[in-house]
C-alpha positions in Angstrom: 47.2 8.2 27.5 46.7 6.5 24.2 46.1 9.0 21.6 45.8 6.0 19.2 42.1 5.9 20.7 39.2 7.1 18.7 37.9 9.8 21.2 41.2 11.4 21.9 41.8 12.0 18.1 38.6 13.1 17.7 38.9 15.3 20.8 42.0 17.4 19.7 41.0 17.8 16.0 37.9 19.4 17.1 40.2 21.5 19.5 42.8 22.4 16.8 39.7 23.6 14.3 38.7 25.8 17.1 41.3 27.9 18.3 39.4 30.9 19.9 37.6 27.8 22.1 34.6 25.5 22.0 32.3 24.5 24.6 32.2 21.5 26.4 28.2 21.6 25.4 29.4 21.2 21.8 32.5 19.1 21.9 29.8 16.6 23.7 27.2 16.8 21.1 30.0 16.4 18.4 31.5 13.7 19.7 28.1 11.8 20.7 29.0 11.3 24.0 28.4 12.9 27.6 29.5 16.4 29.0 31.2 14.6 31.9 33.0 12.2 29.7 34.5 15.4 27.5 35.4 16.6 30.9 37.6 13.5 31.5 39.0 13.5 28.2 40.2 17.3 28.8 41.5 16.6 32.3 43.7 13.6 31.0 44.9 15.2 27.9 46.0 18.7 30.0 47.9 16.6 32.7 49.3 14.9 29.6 50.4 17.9 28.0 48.5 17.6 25.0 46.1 20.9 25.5 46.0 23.6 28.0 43.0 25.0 29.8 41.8 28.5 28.5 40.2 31.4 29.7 36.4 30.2 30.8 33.3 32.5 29.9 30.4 32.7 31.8 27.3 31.1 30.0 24.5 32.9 32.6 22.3 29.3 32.8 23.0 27.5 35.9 20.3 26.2 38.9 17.8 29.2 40.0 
């Protein structure tokens, strides 16, 4: 991974600002881009190393 990349640096300062956690919701919207891209961007920086995956919360919306 290139962590010389825009979205990656981007990415983990947001991360390192939030230590108790951020949502994917919000790391999209700050970062302009989609949920599913964020999603990538986690997956490749965890099997990198660079973060680890926290305790998840429930946010109660999902399909009725």
């Amino acid at each position: 991974m290139n962590l010389d990349s825009k979205p990656q640096r981007r990415l983990l300062g947001l991360l390192r600002q939030q230590p108790a956690g951020i949502t994917v919701d919000r790391l999209a919207d700050r970062l302009a881009v989609s949920r599913n891209a964020v999603r990538q961007l986690l997956t490749t920086l965890e099997r990198d190393g660079f973060v680890v995956r926290g305790a998840t919360r429930p946010t109660g919306g999902g399909p009725a």
